[in-house]
PDB file of N, CA, C and O in Angstrom:
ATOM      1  N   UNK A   1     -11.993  -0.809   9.680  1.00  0.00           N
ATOM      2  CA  UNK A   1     -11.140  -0.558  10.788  1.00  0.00           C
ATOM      3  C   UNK A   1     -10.155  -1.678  10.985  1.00  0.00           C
ATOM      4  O   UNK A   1     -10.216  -2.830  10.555  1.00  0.00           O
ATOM      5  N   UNK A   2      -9.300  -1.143  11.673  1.00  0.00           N
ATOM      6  CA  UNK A   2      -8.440  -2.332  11.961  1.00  0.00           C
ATOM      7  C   UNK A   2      -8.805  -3.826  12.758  1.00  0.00           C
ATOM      8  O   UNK A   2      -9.841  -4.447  12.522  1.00  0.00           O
ATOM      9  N   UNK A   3      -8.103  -4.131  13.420  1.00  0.00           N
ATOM     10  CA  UNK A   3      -8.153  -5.460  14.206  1.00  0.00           C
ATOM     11  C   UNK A   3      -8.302  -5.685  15.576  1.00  0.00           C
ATOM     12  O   UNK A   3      -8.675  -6.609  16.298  1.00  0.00           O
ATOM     13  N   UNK A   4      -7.728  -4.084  15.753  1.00  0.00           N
ATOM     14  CA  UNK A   4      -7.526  -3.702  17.310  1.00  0.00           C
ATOM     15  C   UNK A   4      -8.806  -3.068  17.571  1.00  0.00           C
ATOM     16  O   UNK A   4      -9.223  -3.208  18.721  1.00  0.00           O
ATOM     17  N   UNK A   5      -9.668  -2.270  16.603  1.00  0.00           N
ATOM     18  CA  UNK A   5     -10.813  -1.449  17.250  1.00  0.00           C
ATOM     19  C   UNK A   5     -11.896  -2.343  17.629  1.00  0.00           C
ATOM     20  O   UNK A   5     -12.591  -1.832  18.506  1.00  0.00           O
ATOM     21  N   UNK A   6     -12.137  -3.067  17.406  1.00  0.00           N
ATOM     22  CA  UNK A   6     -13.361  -4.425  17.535  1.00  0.00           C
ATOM     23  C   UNK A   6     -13.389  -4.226  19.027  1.00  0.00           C
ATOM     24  O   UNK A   6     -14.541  -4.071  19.432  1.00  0.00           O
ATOM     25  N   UNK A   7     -12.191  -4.172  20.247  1.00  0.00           N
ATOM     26  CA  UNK A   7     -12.524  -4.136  21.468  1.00  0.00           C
ATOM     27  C   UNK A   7     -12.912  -2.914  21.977  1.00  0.00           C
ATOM     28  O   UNK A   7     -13.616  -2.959  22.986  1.00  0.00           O
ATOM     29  N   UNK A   8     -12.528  -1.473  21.375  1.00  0.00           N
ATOM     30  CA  UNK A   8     -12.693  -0.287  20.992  1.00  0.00           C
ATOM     31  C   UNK A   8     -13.812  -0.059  21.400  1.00  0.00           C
ATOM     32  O   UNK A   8     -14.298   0.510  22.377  1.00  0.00           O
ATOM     33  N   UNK A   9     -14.390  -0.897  19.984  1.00  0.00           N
ATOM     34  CA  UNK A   9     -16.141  -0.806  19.910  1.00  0.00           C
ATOM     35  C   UNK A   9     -16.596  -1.293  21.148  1.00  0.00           C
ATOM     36  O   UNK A   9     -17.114  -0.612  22.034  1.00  0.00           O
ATOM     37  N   UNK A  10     -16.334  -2.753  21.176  1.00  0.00           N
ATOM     38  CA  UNK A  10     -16.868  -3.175  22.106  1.00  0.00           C
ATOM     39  C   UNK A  10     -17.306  -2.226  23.177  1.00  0.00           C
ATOM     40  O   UNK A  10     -18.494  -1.959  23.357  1.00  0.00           O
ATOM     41  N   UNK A  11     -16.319  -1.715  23.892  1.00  0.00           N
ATOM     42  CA  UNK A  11     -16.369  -1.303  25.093  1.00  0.00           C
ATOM     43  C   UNK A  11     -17.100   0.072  24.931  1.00  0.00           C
ATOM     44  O   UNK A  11     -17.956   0.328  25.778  1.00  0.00           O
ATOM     45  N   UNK A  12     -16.915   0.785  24.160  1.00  0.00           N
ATOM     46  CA  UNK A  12     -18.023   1.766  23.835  1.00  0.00           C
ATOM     47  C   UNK A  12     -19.471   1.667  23.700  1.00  0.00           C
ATOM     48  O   UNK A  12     -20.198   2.559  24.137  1.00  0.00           O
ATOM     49  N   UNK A  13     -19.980   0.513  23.055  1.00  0.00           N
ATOM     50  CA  UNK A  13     -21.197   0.119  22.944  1.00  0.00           C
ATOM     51  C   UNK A  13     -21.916   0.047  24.567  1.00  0.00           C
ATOM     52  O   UNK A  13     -22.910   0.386  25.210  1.00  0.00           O
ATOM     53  N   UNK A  14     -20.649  -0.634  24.662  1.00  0.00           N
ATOM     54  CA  UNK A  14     -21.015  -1.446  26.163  1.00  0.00           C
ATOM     55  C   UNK A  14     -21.864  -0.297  27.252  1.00  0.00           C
ATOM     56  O   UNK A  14     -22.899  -0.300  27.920  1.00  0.00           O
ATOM     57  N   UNK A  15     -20.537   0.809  26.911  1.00  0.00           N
ATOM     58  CA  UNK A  15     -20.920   1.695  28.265  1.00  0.00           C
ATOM     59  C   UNK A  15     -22.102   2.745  27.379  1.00  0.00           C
ATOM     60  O   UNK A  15     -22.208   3.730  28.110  1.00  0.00           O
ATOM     61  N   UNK A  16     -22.711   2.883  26.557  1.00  0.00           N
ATOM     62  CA  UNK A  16     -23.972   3.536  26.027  1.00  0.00           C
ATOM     63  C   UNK A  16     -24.953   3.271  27.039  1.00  0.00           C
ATOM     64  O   UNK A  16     -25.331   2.154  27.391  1.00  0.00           O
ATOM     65  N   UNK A  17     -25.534   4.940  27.704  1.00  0.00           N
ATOM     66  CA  UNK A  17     -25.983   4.975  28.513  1.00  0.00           C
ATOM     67  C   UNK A  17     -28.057   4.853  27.916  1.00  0.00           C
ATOM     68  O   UNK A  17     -29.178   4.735  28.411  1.00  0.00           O
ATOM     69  N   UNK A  18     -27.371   4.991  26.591  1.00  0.00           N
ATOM     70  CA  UNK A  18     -28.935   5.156  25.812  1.00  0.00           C
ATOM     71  C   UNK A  18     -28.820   3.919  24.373  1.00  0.00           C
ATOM     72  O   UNK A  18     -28.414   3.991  23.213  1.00  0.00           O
ATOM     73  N   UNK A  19     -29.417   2.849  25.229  1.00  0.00           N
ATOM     74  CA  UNK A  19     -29.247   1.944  23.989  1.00  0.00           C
ATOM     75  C   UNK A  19     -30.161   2.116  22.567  1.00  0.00           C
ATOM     76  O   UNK A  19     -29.749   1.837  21.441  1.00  0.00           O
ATOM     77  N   UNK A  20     -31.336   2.579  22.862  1.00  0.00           N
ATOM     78  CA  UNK A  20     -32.473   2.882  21.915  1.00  0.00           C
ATOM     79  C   UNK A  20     -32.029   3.762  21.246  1.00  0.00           C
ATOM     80  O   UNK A  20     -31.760   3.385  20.106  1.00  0.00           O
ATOM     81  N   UNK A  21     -31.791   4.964  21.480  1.00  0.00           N
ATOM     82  CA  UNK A  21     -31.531   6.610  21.084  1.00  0.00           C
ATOM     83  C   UNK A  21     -30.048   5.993  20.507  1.00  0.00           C
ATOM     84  O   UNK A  21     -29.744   7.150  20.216  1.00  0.00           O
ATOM     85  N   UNK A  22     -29.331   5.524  20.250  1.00  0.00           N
ATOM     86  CA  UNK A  22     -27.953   5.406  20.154  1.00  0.00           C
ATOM     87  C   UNK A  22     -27.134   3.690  19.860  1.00  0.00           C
ATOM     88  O   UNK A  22     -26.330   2.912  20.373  1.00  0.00           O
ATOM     89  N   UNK A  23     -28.021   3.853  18.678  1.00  0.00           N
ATOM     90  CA  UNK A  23     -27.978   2.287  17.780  1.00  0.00           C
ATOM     91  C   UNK A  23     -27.170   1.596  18.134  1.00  0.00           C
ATOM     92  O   UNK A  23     -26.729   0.814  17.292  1.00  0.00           O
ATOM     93  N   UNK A  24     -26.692   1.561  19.296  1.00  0.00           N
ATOM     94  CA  UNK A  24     -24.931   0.289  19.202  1.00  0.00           C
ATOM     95  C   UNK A  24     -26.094  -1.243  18.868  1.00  0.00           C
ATOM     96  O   UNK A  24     -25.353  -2.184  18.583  1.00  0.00           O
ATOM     97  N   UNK A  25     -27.585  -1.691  18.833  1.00  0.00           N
ATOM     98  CA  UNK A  25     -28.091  -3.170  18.673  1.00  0.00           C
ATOM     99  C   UNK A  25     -27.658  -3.245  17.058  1.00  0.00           C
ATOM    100  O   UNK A  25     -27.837  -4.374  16.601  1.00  0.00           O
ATOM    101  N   UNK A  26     -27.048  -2.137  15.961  1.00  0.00           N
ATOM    102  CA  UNK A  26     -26.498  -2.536  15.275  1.00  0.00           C
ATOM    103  C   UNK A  26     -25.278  -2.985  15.081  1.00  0.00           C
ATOM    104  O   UNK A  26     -25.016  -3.374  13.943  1.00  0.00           O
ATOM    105  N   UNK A  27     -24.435  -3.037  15.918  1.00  0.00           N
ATOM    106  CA  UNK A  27     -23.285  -3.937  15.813  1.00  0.00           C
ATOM    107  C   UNK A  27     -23.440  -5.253  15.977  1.00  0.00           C
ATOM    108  O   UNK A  27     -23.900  -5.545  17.081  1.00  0.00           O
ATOM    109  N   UNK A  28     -23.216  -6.148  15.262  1.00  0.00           N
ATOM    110  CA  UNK A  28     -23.428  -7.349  15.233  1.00  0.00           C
ATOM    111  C   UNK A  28     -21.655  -7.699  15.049  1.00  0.00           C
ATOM    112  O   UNK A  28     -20.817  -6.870  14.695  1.00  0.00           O
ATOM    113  N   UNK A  29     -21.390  -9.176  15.406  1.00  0.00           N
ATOM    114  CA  UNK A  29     -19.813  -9.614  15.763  1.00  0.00           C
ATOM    115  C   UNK A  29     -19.085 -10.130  14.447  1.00  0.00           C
ATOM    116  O   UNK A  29     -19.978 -10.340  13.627  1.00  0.00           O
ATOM    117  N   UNK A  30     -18.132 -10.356  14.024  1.00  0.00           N
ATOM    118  CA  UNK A  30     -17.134 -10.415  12.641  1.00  0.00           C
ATOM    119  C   UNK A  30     -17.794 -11.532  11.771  1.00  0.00           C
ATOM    120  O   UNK A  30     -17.658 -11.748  10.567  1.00  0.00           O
ATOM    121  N   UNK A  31     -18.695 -12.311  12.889  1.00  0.00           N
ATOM    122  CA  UNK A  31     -19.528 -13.914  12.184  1.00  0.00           C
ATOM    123  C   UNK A  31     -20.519 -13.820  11.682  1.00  0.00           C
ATOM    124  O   UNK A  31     -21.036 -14.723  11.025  1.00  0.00           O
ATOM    125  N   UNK A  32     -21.091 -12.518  11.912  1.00  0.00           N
ATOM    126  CA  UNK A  32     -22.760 -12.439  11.836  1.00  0.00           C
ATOM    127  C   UNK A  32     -23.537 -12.934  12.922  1.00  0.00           C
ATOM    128  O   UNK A  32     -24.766 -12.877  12.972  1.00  0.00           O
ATOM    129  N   UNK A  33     -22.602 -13.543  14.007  1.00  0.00           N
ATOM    130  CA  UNK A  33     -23.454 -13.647  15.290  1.00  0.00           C
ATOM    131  C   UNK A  33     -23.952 -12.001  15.721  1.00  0.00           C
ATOM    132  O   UNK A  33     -23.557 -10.904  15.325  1.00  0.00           O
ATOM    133  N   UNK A  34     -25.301 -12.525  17.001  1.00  0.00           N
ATOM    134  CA  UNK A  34     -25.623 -11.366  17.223  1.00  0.00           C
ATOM    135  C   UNK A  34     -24.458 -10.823  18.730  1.00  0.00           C
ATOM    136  O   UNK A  34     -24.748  -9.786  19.327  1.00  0.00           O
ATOM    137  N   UNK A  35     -23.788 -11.272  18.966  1.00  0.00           N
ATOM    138  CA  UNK A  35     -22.862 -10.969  20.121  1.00  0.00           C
ATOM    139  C   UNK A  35     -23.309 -10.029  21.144  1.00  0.00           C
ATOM    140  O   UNK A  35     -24.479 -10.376  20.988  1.00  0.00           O
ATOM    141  N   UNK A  36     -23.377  -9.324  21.867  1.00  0.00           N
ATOM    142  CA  UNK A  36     -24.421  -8.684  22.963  1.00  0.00           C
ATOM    143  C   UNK A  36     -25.297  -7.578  22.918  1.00  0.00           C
ATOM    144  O   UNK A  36     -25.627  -7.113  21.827  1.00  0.00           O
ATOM    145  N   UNK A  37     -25.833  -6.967  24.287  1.00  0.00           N
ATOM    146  CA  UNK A  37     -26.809  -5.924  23.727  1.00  0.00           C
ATOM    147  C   UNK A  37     -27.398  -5.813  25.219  1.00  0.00           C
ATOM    148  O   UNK A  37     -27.980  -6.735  25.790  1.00  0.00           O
ATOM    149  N   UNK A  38     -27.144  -4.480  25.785  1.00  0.00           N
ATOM    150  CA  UNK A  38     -27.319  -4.179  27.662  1.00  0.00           C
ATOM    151  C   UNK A  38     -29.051  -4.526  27.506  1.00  0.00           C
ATOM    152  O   UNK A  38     -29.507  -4.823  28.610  1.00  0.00           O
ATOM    153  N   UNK A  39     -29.870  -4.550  26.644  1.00  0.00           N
ATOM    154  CA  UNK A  39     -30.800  -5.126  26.385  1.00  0.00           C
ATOM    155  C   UNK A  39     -31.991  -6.113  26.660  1.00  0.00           C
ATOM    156  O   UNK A  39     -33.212  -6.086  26.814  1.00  0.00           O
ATOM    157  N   UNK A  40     -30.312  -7.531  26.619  1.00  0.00           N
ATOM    158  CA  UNK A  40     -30.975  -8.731  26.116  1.00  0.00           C
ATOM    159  C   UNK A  40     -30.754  -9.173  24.179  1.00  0.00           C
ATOM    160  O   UNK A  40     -31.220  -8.437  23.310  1.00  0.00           O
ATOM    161  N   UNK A  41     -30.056 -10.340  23.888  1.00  0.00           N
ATOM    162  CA  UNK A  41     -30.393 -10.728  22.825  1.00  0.00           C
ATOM    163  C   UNK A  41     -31.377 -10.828  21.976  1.00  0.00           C
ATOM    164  O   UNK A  41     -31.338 -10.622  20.763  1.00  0.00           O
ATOM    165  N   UNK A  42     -32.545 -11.250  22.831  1.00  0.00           N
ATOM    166  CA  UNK A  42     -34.180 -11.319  22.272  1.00  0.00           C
ATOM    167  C   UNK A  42     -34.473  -9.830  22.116  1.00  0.00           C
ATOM    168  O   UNK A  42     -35.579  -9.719  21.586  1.00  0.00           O
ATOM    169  N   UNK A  43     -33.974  -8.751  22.343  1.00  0.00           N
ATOM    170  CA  UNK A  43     -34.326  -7.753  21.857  1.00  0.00           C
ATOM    171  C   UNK A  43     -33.799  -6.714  21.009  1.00  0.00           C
ATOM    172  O   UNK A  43     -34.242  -5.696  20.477  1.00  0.00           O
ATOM    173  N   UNK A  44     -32.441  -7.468  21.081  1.00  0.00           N
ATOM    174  CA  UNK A  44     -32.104  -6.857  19.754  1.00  0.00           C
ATOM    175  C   UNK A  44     -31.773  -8.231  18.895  1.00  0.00           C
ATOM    176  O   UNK A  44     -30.599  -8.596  18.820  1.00  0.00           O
ATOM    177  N   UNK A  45     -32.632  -8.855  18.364  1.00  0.00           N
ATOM    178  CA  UNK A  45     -32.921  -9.878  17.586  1.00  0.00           C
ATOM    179  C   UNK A  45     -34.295  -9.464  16.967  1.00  0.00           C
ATOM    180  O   UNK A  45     -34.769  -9.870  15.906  1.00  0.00           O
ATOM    181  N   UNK A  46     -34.831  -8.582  17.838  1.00  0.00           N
ATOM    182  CA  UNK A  46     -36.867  -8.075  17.425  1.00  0.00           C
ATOM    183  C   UNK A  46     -35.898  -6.653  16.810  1.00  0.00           C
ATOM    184  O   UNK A  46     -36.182  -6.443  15.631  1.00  0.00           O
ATOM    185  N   UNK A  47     -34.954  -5.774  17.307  1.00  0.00           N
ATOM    186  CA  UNK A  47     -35.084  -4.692  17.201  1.00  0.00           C
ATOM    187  C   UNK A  47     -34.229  -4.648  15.346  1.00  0.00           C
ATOM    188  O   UNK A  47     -34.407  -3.915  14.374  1.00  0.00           O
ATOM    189  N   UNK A  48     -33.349  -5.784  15.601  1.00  0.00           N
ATOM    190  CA  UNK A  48     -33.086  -5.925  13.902  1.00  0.00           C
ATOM    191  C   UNK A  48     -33.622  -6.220  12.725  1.00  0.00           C
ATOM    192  O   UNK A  48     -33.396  -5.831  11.579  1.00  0.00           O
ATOM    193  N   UNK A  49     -34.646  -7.248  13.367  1.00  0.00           N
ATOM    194  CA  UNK A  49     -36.190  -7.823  12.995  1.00  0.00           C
ATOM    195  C   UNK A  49     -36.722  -6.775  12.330  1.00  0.00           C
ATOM    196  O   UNK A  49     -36.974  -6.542  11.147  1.00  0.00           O
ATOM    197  N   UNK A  50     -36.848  -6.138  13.454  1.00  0.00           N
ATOM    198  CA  UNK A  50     -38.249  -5.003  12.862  1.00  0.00           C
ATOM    199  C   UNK A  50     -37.586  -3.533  11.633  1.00  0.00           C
ATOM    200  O   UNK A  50     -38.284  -2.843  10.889  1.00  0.00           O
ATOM    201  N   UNK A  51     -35.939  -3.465  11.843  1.00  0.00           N
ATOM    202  CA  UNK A  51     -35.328  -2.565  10.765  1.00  0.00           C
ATOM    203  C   UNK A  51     -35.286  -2.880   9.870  1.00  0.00           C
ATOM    204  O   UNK A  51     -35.003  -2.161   8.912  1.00  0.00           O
ATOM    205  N   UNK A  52     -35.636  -4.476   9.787  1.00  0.00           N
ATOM    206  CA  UNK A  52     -35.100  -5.129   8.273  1.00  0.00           C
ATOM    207  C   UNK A  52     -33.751  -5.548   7.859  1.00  0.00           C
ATOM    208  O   UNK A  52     -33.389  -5.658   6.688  1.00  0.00           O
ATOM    209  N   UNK A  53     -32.803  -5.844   9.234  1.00  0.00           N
ATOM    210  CA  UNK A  53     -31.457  -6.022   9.081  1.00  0.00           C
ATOM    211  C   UNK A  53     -30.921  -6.476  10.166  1.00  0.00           C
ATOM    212  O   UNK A  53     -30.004  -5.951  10.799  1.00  0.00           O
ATOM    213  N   UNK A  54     -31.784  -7.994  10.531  1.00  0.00           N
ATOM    214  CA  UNK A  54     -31.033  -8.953  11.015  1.00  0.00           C
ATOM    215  C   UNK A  54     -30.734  -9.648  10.233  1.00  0.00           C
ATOM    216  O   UNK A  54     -31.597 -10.182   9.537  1.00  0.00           O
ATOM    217  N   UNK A  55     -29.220  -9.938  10.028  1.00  0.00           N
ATOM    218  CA  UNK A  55     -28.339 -10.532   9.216  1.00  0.00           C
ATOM    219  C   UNK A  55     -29.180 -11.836   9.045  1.00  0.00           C
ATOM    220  O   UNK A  55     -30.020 -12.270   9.832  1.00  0.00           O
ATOM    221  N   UNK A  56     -28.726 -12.444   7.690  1.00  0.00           N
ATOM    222  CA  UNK A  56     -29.475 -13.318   6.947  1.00  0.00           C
ATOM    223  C   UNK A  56     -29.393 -14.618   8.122  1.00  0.00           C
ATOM    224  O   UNK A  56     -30.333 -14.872   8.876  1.00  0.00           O
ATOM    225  N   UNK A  57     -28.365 -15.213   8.115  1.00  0.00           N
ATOM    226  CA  UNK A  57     -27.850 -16.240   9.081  1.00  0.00           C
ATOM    227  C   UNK A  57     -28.755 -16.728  10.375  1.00  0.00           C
ATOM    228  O   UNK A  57     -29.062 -17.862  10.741  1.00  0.00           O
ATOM    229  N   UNK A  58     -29.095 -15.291  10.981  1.00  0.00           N
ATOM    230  CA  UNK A  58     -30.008 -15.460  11.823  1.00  0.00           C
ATOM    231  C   UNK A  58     -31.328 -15.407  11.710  1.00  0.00           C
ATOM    232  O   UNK A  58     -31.919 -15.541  12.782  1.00  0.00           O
ATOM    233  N   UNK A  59     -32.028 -15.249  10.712  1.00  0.00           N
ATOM    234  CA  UNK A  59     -33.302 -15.530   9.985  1.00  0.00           C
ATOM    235  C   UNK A  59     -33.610 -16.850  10.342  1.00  0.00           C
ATOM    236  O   UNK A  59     -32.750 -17.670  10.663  1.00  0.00           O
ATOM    237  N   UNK A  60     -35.147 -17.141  10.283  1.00  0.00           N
ATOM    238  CA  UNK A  60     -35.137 -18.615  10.421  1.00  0.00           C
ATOM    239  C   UNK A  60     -35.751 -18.980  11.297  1.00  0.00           C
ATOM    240  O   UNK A  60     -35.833 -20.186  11.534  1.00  0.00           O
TER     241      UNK A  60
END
């Protein structure tokens, strides 16, 4: 995608009324940071954990 959709996303993720049912804890930010999650970080840090695809970086 372009350059412009990143806030796109953002704000779509954001307003997901069903975070579980409706994967947005896979978007992770352009760095491989984990950047947010209506959540909590610590849980989508377990919830990438446990798919097998928290980015390498954050391993550890």
């Amino acid at each position: 995608g372009g350059p412009h959709y990143a806030r796109a996303v953002g704000n779509a993720v954001g307003a997901n009324p069903l975070p579980i049912m409706i994967p947005c804890h896979r978007i992770v930010a352009h760095d491989a940071s984990l950047g947010g999650f209506s959540g909590g970080l610590p849980m989508k840090r377990k919830l990438l954990f446990l798919e097998g695809t928290l980015p390498q970086l954050l391993r550890g």
